[in-house]
DODRENKE-415558 format. One record per residue (C-alpha): z, x, y; residue number from 1; residue in three letters. Coordinates in Angstrom, 1 decimal. Layout:
# DODRENKE-415558
- pz, px, py, num, residu
- Z, X, Y, NUM, ala;
...
This chain:
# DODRENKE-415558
- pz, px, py, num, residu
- -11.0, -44.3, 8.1, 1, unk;
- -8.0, -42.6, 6.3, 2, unk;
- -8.5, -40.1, 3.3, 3, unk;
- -5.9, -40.4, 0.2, 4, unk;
- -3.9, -38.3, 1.9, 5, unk;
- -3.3, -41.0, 4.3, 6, unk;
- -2.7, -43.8, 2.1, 7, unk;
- 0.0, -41.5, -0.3, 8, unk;
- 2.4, -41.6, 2.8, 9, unk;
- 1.1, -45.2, 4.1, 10, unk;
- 4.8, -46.7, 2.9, 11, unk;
- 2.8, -49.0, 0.4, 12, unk;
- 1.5, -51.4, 3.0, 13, unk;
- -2.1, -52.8, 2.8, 14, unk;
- -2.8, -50.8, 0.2, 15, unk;
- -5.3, -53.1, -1.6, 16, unk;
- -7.6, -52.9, 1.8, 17, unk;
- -7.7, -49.3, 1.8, 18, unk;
- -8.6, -48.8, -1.5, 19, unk;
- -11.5, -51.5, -0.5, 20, unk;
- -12.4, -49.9, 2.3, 21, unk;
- -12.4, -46.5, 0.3, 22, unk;
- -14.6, -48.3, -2.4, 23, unk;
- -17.0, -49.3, 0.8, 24, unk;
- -17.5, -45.9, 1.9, 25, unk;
- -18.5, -44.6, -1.3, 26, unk;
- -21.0, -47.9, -1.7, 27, unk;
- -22.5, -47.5, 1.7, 28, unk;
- -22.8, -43.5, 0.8, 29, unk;
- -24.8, -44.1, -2.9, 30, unk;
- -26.8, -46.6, -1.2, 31, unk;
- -28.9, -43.8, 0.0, 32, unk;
- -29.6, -42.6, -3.7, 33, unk;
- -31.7, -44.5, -5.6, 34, unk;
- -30.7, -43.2, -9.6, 35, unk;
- -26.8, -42.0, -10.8, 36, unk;
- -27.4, -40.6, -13.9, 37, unk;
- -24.6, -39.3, -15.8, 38, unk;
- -24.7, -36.6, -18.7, 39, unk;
- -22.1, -37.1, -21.2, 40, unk;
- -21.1, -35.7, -24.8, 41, unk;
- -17.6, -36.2, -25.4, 42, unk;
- -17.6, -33.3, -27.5, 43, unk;
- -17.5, -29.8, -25.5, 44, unk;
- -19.4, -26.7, -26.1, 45, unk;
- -22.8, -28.4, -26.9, 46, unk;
- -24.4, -27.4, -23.1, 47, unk;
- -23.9, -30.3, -21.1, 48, unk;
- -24.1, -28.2, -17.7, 49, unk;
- -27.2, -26.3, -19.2, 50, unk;
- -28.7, -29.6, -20.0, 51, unk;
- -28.0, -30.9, -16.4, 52, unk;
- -28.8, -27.7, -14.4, 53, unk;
- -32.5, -27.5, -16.4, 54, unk;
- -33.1, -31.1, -15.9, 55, unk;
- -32.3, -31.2, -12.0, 56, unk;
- -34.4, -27.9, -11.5, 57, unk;
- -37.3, -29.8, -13.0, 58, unk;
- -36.5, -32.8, -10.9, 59, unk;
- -36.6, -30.9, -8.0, 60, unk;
- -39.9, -28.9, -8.6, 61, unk;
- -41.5, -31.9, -9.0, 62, unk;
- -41.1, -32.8, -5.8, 63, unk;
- -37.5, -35.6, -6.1, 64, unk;
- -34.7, -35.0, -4.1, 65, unk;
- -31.8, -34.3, -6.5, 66, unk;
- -28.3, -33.6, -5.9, 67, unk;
- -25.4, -32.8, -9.0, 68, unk;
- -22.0, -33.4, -8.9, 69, unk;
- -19.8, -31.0, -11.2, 70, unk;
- -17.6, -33.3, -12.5, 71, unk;
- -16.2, -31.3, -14.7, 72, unk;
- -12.9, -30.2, -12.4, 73, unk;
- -11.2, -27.9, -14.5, 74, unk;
- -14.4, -26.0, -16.3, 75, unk;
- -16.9, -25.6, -13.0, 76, unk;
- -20.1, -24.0, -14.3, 77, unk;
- -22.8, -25.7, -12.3, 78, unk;
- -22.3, -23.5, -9.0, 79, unk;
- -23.5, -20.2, -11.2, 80, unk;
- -25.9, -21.7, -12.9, 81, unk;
- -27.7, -23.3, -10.2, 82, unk;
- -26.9, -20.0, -8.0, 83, unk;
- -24.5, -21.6, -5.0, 84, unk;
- -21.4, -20.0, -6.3, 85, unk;
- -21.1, -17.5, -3.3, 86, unk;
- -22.2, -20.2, -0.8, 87, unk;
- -19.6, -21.3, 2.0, 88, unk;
- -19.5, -25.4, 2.3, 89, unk;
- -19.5, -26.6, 6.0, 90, unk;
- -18.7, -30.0, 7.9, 91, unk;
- -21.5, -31.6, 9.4, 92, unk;
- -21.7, -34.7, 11.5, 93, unk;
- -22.1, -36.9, 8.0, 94, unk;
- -19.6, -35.2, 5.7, 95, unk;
- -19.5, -31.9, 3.9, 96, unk;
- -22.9, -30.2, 3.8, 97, unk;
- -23.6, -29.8, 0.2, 98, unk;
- -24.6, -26.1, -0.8, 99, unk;
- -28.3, -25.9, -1.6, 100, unk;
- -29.8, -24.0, -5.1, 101, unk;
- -32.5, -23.2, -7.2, 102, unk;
- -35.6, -25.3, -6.0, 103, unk;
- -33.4, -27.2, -3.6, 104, unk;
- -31.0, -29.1, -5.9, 105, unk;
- -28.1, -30.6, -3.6, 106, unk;
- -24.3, -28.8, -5.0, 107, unk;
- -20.6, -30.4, -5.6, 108, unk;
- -18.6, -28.6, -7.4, 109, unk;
- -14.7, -27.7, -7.7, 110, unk;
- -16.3, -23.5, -8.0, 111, unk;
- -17.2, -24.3, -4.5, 112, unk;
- -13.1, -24.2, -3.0, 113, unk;
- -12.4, -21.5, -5.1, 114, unk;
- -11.7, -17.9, -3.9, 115, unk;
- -13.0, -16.8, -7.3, 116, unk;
- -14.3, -17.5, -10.6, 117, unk;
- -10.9, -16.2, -12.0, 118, unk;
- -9.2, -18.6, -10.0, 119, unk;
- -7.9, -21.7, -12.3, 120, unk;
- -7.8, -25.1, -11.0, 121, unk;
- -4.2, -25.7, -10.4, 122, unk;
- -2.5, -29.7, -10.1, 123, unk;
- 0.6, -29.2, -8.4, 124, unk;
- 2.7, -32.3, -9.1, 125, unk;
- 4.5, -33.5, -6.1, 126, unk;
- 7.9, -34.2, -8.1, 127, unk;
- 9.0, -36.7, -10.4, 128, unk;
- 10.0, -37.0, -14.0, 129, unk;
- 7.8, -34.8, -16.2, 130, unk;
- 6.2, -37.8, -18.0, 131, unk;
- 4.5, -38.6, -15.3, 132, unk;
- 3.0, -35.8, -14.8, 133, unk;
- -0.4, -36.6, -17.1, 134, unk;
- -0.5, -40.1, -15.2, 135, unk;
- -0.8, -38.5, -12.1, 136, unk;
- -3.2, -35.8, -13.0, 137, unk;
- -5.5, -37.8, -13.8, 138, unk;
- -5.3, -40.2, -10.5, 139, unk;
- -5.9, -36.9, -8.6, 140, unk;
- -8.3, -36.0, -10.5, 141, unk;
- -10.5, -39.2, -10.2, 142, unk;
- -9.1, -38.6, -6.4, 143, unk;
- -11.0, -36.0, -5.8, 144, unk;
- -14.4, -36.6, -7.5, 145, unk;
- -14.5, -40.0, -5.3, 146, unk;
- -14.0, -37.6, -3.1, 147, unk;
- -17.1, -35.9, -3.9, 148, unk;
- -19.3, -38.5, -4.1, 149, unk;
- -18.0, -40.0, -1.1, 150, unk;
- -17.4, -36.8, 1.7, 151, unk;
- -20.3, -35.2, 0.5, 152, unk;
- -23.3, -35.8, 2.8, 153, unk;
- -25.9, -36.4, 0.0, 154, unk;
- -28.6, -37.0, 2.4, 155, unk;
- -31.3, -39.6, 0.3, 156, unk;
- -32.0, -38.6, -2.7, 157, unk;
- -34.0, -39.5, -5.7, 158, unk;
- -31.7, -38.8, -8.1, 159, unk;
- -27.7, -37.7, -8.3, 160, unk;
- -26.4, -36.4, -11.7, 161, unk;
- -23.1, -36.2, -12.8, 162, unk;
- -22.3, -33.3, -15.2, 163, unk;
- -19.0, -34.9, -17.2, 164, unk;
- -16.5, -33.2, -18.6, 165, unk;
- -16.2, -33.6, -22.6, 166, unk;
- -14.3, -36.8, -23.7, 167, unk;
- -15.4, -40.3, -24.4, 168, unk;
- -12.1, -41.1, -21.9, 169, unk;
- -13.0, -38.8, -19.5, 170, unk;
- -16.4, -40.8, -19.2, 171, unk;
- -14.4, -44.2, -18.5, 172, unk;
- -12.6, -42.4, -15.5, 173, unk;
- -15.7, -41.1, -13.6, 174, unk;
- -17.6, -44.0, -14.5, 175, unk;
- -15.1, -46.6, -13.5, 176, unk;
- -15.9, -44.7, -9.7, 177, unk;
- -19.1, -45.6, -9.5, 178, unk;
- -20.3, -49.0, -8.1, 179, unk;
- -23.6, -48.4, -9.8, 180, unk;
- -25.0, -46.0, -12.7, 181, unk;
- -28.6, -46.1, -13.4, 182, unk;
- -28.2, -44.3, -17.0, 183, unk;
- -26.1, -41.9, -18.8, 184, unk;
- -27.5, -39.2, -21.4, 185, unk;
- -25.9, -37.9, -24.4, 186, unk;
- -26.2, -34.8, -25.3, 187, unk;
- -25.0, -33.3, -28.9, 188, unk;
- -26.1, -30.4, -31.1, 189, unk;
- -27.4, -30.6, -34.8, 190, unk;
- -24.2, -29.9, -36.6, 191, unk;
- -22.4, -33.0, -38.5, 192, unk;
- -19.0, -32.1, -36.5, 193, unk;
- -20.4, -32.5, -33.2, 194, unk;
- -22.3, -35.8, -33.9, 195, unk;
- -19.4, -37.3, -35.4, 196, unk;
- -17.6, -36.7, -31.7, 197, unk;
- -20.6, -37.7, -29.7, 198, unk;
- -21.1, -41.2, -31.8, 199, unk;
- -17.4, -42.3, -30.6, 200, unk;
- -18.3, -41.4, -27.0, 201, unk;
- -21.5, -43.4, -27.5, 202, unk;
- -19.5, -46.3, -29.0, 203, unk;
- -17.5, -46.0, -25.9, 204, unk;
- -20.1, -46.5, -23.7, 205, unk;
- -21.9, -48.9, -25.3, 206, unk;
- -18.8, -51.2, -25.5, 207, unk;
- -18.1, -50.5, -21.6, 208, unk;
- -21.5, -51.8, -21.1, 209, unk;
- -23.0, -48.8, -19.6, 210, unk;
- -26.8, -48.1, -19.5, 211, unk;
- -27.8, -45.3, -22.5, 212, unk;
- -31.1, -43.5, -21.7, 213, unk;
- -31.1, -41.6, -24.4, 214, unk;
- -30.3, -38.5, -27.3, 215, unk;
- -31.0, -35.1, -26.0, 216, unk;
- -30.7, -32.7, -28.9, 217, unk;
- -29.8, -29.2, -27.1, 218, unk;
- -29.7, -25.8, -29.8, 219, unk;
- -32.6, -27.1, -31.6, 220, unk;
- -33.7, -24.0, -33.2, 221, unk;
- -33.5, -20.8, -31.4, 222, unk;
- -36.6, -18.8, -29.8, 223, unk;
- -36.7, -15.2, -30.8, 224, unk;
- -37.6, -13.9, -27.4, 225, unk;
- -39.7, -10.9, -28.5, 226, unk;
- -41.9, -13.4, -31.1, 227, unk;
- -41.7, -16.6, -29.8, 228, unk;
- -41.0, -18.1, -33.0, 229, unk;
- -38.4, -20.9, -33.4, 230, unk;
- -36.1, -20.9, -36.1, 231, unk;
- -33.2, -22.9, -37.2, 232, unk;
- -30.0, -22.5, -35.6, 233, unk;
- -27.6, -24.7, -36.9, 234, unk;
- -28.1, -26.6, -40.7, 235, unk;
- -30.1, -30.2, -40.0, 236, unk;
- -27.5, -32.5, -38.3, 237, unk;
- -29.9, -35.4, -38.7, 238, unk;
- -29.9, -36.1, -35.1, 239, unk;
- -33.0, -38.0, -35.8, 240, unk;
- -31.2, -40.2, -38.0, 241, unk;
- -28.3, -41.0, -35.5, 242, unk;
- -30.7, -41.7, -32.9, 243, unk;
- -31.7, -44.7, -35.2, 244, unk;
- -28.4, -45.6, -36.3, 245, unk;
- -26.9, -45.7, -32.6, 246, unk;
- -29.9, -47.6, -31.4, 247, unk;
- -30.7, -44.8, -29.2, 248, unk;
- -34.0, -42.9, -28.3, 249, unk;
- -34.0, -39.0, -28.7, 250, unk;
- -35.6, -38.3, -25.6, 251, unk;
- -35.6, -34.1, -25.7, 252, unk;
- -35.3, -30.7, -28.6, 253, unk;
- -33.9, -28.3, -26.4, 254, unk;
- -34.2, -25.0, -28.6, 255, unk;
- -31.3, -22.6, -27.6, 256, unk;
- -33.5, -19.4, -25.9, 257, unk;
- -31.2, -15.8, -24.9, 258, unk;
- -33.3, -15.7, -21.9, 259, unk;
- -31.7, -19.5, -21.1, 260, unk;
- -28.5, -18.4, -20.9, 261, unk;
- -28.9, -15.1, -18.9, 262, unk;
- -31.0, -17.1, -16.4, 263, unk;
- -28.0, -19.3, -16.1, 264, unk;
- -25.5, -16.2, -15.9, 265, unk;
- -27.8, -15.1, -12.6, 266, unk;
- -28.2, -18.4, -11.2, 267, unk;
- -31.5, -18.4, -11.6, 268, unk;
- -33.8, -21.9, -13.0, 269, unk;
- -35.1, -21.4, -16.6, 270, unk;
- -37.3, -23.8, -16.4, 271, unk;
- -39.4, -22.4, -13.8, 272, unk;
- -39.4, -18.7, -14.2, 273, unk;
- -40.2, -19.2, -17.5, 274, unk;
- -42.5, -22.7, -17.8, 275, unk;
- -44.9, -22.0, -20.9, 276, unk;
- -41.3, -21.0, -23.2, 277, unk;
- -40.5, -23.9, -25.9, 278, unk;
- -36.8, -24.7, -24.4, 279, unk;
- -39.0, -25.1, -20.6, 280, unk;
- -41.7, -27.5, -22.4, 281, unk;
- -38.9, -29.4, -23.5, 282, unk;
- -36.6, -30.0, -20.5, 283, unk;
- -40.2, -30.9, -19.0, 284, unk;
- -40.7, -33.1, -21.0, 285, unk;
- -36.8, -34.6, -20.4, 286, unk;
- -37.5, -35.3, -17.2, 287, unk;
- -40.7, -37.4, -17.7, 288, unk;
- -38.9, -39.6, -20.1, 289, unk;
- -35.6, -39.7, -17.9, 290, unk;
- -38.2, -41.1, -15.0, 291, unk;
- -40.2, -43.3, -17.3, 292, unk;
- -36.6, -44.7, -18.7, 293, unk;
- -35.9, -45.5, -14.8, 294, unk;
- -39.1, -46.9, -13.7, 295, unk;
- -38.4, -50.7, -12.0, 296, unk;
């Protein structure tokens, strides 16, 4: 079967069955994987990756085989978080053994072919006028997660979630990939100026059709870690209320703890090493209603 690298210097001919046959191979490889779930904002900065890292951990404790794709090429964070970001990938017999993390989540991510974390991602344009340089960005980009989904040897897995980068576009591309998506969550944070970003990448989605799980409020409060006491972070952003207005259910409050986000910095899963904490309860309590939203 011939990669993309094949097809770019095919001279143009049959290129419509490569693409199907491209299209196949991914099919045939999410086959194995019974729920795609992506997590989406549109607006960045509101702790997508922190969302998806927590909610695979719990995933995987539980006992589901989970895998995560770090869709998010240009701003990898999900091979620290989840601890893989000094693993070496390796070709097996199926594909590209995926490196392995905290309670056994399955790793993709662009951090992953990177000599270091101060290494940018850099798209080297093959030549051309300059105006087509954002046209074919973003074909290589959507290149290369296919890529991902497809090369990787996923194994069979329960669930496979896709941590997007922010933009309501950027959701279109990835999702557009897939020949099946089980559900996407939103995630947002109670301030006005991030709702009004994440209600046009919900508009988005809902107009594309695509399945909605849910709200997930993350930076709900914050957790004094000496205390325990929650207090508020942000002013109300009535999350609550644009739940109801978007027709959506808000399935998690995930309260913004310091210990979180230095468990993430070590690689280390929040959720587990710290179970009885209000931000744990809560991504807990994400999972159940991600599974209950995905029951047959």
């Amino acid at each position: 079967m011939k990669s993309y690298r094949d097809i770019a210097g095919d001279g143009g001919s049959n290129i419509l069955g490569q693409v199907m046959a491209l299209r196949e191979r991914l099919e045939t490889r999410l086959s194995r994987v019974r729920h795609v779930v992506a997590v989406m904002s549109g607006k960045g900065g509101v702790g997508k990756s922190t969302v998806t890292a927590g909610l695979a951990t719990v995933l995987a404790h539980e006992g589901k085989a989970v895998g995560v794709v770090d869709a998010d090429l240009n701003g990898p964070a999900l091979a620290r978080m989840l601890g893989v970001r000094v693993q070496q990938l390796r070709l097996g017999p199926d594909g590209v053994v995926p490196a392995v993390g905290a309670a056994g989540v399955r790793v993709m991510s662009m951090d992953l072919f990177l000599p270091d974390e101060a290494t940018p991602v850099t798209w080297r344009h093959p030549g051309g006028l300059a105006a087509d340089t954002t046209v074919w960005r973003v074909t290589t980009e959507a290149t290369v997660l296919r890529e991902f989904l497809t090369d990787t040897a996923w194994g069979d897995l329960d669930f496979l979630l896709l941590d997007l980068p922010p933009g309501s576009d950027r959701f279109a591309a990835v999702a557009g990939l897939l020949p099946r998506l089980a559900g996407v969550l939103v995630v947002t944070v109670p301030t006005l100026v991030s709702q009004a970003v994440v209600r046009k990448a919900i508009t988005a989605a809902q107009q594309r059709g695509d399945p909605l799980l849910g709200l997930v409020e993350n930076m709900a409060g914050y957790v004094c870690p000496d205390c325990g006491s929650l207090s508020p972070l942000f002013p109300d952003g009535h999350t609550e209320e644009m739940a109801e207005a978007m027709g959506l259910p808000l399935l998690a409050r995930i309260p913004f703890d310091p210990r979180l986000a230095a468990q993430a910095d070590a690689g280390l899963p929040f959720a587990l090493t710290h179970p009885d904490t209000p931000a744990a309860r809560a991504l807990a309590s994400l999972a159940e209603a991600v599974e209950g939203a995905l029951q047959p």
